[in-house]
LUMKOL-856804 format. One record per residue (C-alpha): residue number from 1; x, y, z. Coordinates in nm, 4 decimals, always signed. Layout:
residues N
<r NUM <X Y Z>>
...
//
This chain:
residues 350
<r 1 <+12.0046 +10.0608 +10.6409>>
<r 2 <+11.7453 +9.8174 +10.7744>>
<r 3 <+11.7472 +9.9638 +11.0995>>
<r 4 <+11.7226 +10.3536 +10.9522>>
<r 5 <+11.4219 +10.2269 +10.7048>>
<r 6 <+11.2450 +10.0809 +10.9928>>
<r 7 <+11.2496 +10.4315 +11.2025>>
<r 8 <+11.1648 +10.5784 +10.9586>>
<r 9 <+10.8442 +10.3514 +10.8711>>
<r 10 <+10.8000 +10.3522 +11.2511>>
<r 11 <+10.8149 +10.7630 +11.3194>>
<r 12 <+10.5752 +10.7794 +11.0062>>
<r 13 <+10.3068 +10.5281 +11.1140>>
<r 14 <+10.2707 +10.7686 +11.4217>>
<r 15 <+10.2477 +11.0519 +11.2309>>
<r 16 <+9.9745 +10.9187 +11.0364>>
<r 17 <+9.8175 +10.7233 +11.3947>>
<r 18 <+9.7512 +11.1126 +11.5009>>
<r 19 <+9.6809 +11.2001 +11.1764>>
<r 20 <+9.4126 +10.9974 +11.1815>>
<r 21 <+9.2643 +11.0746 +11.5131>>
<r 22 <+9.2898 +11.4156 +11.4204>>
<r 23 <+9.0942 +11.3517 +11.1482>>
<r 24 <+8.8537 +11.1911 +11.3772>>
<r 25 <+8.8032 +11.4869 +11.5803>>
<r 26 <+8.7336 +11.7597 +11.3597>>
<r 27 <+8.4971 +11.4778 +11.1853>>
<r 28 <+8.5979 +11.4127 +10.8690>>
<r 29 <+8.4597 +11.1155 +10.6805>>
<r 30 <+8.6592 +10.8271 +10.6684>>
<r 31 <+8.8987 +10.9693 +10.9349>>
<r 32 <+9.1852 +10.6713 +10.9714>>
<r 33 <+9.2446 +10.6616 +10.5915>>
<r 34 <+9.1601 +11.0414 +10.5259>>
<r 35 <+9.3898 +11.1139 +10.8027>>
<r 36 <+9.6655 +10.9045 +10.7805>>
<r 37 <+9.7009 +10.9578 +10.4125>>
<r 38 <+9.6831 +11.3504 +10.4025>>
<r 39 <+9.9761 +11.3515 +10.7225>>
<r 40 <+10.1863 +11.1053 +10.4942>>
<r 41 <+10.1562 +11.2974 +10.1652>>
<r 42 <+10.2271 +11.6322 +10.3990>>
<r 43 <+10.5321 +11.5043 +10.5375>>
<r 44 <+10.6958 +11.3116 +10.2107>>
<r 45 <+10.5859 +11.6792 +9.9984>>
<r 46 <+10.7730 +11.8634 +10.2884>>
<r 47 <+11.0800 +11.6208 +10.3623>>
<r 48 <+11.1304 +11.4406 +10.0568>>
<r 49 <+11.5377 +11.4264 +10.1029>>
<r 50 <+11.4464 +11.2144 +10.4314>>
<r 51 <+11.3324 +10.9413 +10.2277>>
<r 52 <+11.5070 +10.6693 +10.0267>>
<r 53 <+11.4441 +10.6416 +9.6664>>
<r 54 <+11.1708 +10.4086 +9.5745>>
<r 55 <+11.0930 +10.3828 +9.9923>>
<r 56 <+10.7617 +10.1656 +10.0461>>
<r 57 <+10.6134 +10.1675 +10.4036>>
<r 58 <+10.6311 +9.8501 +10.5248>>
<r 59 <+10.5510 +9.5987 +10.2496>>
<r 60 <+10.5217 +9.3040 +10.5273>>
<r 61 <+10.2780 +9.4667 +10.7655>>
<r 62 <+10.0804 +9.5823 +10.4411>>
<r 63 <+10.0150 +9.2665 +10.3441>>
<r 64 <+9.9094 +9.1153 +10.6920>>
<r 65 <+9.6881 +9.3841 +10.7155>>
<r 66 <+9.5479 +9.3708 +10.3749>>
<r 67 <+9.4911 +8.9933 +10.4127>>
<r 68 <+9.3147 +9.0295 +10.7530>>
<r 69 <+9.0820 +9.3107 +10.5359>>
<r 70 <+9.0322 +9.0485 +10.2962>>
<r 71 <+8.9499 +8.7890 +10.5825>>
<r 72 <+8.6610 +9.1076 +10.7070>>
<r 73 <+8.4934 +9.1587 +10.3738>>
<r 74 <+8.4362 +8.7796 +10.2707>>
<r 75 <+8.2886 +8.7421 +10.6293>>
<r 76 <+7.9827 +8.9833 +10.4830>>
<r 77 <+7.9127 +8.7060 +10.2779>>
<r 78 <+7.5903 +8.5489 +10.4333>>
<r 79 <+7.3650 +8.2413 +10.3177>>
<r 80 <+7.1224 +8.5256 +10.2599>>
<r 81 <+7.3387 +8.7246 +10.0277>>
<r 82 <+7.3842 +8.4067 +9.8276>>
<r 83 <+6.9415 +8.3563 +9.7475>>
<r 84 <+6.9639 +8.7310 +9.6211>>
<r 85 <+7.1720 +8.6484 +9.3891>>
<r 86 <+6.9685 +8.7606 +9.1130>>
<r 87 <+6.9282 +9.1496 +9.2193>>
<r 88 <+7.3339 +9.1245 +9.2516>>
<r 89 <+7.3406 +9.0385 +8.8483>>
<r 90 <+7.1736 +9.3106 +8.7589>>
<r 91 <+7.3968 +9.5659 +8.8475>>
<r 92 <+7.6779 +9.3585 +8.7949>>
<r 93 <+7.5414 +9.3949 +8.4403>>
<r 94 <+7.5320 +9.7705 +8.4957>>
<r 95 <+7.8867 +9.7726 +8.5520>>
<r 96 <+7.9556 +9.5661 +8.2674>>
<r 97 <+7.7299 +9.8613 +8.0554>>
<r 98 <+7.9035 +10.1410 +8.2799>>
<r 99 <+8.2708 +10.0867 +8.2117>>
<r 100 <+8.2751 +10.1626 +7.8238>>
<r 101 <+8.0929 +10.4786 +7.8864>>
<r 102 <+8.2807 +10.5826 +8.1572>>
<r 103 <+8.5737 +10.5160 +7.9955>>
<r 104 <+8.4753 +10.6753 +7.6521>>
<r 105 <+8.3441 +10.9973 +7.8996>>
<r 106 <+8.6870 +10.9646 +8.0384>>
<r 107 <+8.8499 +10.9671 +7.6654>>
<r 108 <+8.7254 +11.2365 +7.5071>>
<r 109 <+8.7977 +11.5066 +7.8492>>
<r 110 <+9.1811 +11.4449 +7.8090>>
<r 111 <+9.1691 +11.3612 +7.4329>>
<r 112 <+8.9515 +11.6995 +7.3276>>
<r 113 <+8.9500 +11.9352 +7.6223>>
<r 114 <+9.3204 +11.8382 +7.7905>>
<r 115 <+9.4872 +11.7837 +7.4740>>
<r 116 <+9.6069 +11.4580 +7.5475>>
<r 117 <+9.7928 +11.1986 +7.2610>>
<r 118 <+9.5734 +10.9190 +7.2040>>
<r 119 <+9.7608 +10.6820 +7.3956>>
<r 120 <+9.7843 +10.8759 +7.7067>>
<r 121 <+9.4007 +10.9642 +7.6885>>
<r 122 <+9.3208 +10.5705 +7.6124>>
<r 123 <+9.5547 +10.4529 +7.9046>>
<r 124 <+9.5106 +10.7532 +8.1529>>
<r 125 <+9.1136 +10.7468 +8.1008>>
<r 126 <+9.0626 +10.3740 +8.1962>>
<r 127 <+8.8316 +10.3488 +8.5084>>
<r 128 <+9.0074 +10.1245 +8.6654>>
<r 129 <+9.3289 +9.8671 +8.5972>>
<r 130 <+9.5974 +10.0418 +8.7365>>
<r 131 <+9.8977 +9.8561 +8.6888>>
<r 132 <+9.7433 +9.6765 +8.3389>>
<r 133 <+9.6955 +10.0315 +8.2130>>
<r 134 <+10.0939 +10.1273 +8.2906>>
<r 135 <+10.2210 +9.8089 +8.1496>>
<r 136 <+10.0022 +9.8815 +7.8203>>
<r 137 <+10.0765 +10.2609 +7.8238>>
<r 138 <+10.4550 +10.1964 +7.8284>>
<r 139 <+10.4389 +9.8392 +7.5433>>
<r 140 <+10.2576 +10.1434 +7.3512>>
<r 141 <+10.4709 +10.4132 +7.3675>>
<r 142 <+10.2270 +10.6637 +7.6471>>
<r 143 <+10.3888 +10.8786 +7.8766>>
<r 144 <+10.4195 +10.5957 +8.1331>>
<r 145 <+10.4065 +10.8504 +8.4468>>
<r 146 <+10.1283 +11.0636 +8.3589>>
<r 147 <+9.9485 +10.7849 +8.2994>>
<r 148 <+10.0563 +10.6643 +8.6067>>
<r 149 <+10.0224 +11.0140 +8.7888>>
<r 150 <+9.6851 +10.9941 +8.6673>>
<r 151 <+9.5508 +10.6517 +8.7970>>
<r 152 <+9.7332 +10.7131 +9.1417>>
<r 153 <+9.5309 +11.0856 +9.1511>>
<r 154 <+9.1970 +10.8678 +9.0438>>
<r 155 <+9.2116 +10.6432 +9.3473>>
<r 156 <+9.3037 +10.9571 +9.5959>>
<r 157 <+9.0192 +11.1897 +9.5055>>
<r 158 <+8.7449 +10.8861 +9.4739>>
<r 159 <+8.8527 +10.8168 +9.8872>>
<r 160 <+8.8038 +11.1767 +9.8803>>
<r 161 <+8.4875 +11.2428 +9.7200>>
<r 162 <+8.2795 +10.9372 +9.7609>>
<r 163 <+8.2759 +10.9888 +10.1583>>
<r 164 <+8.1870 +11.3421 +10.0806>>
<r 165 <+7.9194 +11.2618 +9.8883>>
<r 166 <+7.7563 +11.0050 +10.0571>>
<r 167 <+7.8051 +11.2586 +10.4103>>
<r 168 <+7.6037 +11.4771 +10.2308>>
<r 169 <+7.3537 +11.2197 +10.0757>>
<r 170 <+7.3003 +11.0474 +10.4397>>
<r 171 <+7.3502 +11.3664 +10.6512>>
<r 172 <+7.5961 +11.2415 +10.8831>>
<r 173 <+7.9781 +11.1474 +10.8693>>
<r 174 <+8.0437 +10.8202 +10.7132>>
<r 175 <+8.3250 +10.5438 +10.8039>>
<r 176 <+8.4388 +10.4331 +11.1358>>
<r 177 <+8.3802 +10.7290 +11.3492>>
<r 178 <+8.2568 +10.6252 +11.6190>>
<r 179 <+8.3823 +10.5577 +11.9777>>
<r 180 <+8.3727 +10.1831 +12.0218>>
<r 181 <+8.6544 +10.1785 +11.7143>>
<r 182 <+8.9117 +10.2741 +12.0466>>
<r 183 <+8.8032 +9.9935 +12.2531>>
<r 184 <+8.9905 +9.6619 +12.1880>>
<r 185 <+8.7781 +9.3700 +12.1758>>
<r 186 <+8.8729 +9.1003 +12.4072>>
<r 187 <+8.8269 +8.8028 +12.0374>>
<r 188 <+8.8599 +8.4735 +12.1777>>
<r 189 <+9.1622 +8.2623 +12.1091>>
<r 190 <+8.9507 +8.0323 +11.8531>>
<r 191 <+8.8617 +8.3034 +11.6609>>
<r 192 <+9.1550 +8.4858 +11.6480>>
<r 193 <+9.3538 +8.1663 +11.5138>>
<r 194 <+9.0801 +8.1158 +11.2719>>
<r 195 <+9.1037 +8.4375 +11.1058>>
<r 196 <+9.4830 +8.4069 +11.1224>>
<r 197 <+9.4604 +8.0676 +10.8789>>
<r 198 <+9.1947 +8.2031 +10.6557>>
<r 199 <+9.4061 +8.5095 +10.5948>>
<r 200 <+9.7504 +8.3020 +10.5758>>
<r 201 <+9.5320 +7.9693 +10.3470>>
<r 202 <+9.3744 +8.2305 +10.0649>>
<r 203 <+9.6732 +8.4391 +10.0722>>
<r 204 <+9.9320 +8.1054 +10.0062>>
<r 205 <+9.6242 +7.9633 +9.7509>>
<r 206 <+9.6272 +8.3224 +9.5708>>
<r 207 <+10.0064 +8.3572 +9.5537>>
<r 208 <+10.0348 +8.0110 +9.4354>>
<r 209 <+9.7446 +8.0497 +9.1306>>
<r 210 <+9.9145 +8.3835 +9.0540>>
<r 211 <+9.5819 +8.5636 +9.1170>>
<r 212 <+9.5584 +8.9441 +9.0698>>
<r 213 <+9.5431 +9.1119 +9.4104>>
<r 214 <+9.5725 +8.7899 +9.5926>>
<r 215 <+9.6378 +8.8520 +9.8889>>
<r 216 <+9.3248 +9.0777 +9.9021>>
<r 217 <+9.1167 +8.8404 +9.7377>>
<r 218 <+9.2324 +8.4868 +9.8095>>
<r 219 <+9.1478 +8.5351 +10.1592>>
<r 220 <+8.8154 +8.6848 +10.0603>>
<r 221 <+8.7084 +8.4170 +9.8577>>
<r 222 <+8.7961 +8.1165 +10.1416>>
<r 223 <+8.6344 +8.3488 +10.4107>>
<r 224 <+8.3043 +8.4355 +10.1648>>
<r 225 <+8.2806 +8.0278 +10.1458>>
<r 226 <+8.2630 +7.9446 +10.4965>>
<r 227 <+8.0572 +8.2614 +10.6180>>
<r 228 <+7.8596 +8.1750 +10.3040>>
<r 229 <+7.7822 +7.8133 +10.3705>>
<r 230 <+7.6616 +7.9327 +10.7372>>
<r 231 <+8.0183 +7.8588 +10.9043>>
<r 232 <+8.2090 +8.0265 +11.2175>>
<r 233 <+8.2332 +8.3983 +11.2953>>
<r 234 <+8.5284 +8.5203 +11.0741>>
<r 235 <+8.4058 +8.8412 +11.2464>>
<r 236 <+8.7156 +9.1211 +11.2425>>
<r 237 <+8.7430 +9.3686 +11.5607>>
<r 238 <+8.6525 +9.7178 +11.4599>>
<r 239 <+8.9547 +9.8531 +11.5848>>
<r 240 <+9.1039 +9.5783 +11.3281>>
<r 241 <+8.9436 +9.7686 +11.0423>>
<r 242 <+9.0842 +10.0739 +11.1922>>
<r 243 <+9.4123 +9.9642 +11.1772>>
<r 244 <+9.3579 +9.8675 +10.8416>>
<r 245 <+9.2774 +10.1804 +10.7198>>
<r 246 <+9.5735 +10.3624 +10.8809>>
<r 247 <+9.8263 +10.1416 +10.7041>>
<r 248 <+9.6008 +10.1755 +10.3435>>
<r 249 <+9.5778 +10.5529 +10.3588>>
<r 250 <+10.0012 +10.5700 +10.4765>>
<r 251 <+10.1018 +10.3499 +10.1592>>
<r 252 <+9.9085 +10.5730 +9.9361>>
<r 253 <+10.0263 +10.8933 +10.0800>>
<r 254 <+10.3994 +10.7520 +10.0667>>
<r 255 <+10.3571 +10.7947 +9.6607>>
<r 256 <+10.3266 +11.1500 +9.6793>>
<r 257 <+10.7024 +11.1043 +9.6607>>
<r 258 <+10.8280 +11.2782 +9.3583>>
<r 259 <+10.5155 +11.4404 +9.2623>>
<r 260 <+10.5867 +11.8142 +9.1237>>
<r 261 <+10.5807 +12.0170 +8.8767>>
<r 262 <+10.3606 +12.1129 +8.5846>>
<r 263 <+10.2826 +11.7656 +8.5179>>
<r 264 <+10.1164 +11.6652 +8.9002>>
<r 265 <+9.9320 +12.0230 +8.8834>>
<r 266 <+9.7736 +11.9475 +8.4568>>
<r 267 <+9.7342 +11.5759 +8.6296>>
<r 268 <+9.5545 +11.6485 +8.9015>>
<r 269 <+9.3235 +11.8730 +8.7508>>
<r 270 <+9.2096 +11.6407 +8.4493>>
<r 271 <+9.2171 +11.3837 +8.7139>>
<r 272 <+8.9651 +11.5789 +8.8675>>
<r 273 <+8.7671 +11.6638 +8.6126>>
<r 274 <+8.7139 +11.2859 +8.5253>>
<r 275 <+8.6639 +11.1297 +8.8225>>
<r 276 <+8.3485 +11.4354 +8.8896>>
<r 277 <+8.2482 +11.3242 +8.5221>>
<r 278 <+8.2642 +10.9269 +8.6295>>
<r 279 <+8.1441 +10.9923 +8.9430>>
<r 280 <+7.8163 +11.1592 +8.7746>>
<r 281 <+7.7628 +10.8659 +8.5617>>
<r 282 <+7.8363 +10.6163 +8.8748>>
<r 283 <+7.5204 +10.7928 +9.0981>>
<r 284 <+7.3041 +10.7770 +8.7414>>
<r 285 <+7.3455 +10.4089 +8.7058>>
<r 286 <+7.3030 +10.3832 +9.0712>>
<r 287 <+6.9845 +10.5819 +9.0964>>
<r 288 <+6.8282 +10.3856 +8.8403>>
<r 289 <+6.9466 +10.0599 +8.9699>>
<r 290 <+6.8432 +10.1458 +9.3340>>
<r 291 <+6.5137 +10.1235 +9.1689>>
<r 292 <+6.5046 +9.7925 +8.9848>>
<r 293 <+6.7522 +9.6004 +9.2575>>
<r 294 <+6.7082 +9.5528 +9.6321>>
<r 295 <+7.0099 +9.7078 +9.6702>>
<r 296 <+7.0602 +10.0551 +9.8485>>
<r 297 <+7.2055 +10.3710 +9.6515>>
<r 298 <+7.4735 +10.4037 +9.8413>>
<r 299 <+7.5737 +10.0002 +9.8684>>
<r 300 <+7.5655 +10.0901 +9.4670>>
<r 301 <+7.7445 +10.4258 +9.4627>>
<r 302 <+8.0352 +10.2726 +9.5914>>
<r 303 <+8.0397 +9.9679 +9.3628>>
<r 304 <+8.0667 +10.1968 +9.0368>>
<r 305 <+8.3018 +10.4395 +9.2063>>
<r 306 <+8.6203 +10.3850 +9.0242>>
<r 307 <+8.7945 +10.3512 +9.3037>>
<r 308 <+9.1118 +10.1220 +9.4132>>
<r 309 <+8.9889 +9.8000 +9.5240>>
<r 310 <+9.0841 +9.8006 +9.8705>>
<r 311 <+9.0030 +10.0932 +9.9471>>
<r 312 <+8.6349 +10.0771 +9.8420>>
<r 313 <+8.6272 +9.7186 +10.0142>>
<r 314 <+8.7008 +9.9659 +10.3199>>
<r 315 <+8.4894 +10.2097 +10.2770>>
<r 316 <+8.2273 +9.9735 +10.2408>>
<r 317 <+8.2917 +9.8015 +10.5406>>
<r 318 <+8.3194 +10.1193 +10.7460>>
<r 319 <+7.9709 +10.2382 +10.6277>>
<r 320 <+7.8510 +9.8368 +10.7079>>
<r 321 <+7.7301 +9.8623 +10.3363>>
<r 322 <+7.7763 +9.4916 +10.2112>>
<r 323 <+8.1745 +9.4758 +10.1434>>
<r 324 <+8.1735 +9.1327 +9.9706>>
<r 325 <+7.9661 +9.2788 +9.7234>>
<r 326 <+8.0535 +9.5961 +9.6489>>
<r 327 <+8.4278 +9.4113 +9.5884>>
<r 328 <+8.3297 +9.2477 +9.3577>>
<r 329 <+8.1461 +9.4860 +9.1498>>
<r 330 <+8.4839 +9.6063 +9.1339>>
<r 331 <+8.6451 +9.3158 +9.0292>>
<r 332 <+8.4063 +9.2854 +8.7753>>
<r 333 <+8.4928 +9.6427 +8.6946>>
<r 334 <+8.8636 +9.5772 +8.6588>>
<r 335 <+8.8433 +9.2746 +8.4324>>
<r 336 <+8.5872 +9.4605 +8.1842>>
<r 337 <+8.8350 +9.7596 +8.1857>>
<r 338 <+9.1469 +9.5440 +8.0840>>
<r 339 <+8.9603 +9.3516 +7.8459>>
<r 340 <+8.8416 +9.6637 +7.6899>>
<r 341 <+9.1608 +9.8275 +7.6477>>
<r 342 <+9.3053 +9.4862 +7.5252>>
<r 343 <+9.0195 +9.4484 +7.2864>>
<r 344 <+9.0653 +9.7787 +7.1488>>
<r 345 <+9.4767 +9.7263 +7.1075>>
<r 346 <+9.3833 +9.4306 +6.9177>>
<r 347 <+9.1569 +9.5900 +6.6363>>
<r 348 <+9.2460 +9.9199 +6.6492>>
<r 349 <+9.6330 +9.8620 +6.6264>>
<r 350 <+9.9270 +10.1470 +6.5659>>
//
């Protein structure tokens, strides 16, 4: 069984490996995690008997690979990102003003227009919180898979449309399309065995303090200290990030499995329909922000896209918009949404 669930990870990596360079060559944005995840869902939608119930593509390499990300986007942390500071509050006080909006936006489309009960409008319309907003949906009685249907479908069509958008805003393909992502860096030995205990220190630190995420972000946080305190390269290879995004965009195509029916098509399309609407509000508080902060409108786009944390800290890196940032505008994003919905539990009640 081990052997049969590791040919079968194996055979699907290299689908999604030429996937992904397929998506390269006709140009797409984002090609690696475009790619990879649109061959995944293709193949699962197609073959679904050939999988297991429940499969996961492999959970160790995942989190490796999501540690070494972690490991990248603290390294954008630079003694000079630390004095401006103050221009980062501000829109992290956007964000804190954007979430209830979005979310109330988000609220009213399935609660008036989709038809949605309360619950599953309340739960399915959070901008963010994924697994907080299924736990809630089913202590509350929601329809725990549209819900989840719902948040999965968010995260997809933001990786979708955010590269889109900003391809059109900039002119030109975004993410790591460019030729130098096929050669392999010759890192030296130091470095290498650097980044391998930052990843392997903040992911044993995160997993001890139970932190949400951890292995994304306790590696993060130890690499944004030293690179932020003017320490060693913590530098990741390009092809590195690559990589990355390969594995990201398989795992998410993998939960395609079991999507069909009536429910994925109603899903999709409200889905849809409220990430456009959140997406409209995110480039609103960006434009105006873009002219109060330092920061540029597309560094900003991508911090109010309410997208899935890792895969904005990728896109982010793959556009070499400031990563460390824009993740944790998300963060910050995450913990307003679950404190909102918690809030509103609390007073509103049954």
């Amino acid at each position: 069984m081990i052997f049969s669930r590791f040919v079968l990870s194996f055979g699907l990596f290299i689908a999604a490996f030429f996937g992904a360079i397929l998506a390269y060559k006709i140009g797409l944005p984002m090609p690696f995690m475009m790619g990879s995840l649109i061959s995944t869902a293709t193949i699962i939608t197609i073959f679904p008997k050939i999988f297991p119930d429940k499969y996961a593509f492999a959970p160790r390499l995942r989190t490796v690979v999501l540690t070494i990300i972690g490991v990248a986007i603290g390294s954008q942390i630079t003694p000079e990102i630390v004095t401006r500071a103050p221009e980062i509050a501000i829109s992290l006080l956007g964000v804190v003003l954007f979430v209830p909006i979005a979310h109330f936006v988000n609220y009213m489309i399935l609660r008036r227009l989709a038809g949605y009960p309360r619950y599953d409008a309340l739960f399915a319309g959070a901008p963010g919180g994924f697994i907080e907003s299924i736990t809630l949906a089913e202590e509350y009685g929601a329809d725990v898979k549209r819900v989840g249907i719902q948040h999965f479908l968010r995260v997809v069509f933001v990786i979708f449309l955010v590269p889109l958008i900003l391809t059109l805003y900039l002119g030109n393909p975004v993410g790591v399309a460019r030729a130098d992502v096929f050669v392999i860096d010759m890192v030296p030995p130091v470095q290498i065995a650097l980044i391998a205990n930052v990843a392997l220190f903040g992911f044993l630190i995160a997993r001890a303090l139970k932190i949400p995420a951890g292995m994304l972000i306790g590696p993060l946080i130890i690499a944004a200290i030293i690179s932020g305190f003017n320490g060693p390269s913590l530098d990741v290879p390009t092809w590195v990030v690559a990589f990355g995004q390969i594995i990201v965009g398989t795992s998410l195509g993998i939960r395609f499995q079991g999507l069909k029916g009536k429910l994925l098509l109603k899903s999709a399309w409200w889905c849809l329909v409220t990430v456009s609407a959140t997406l409209v509000l995110s480039a609103t508080f960006s434009q105006i922000l873009y002219g109060i902060g330092g920061q540029s409108f597309e560094t900003l786009l991508i911090s109010f896209a309410p997208g899935g944390l890792t895969e904005m800290g990728l896109i982010a890196l793959s556009l070499s918009a400031n990563s460390a940032v824009v993740v944790f505008h998300h963060l910050v994003r995450i913990i307003m949404t679950v404190m909102q919905l918690t809030l509103f539990i609390r007073f509103r009640g049954n």
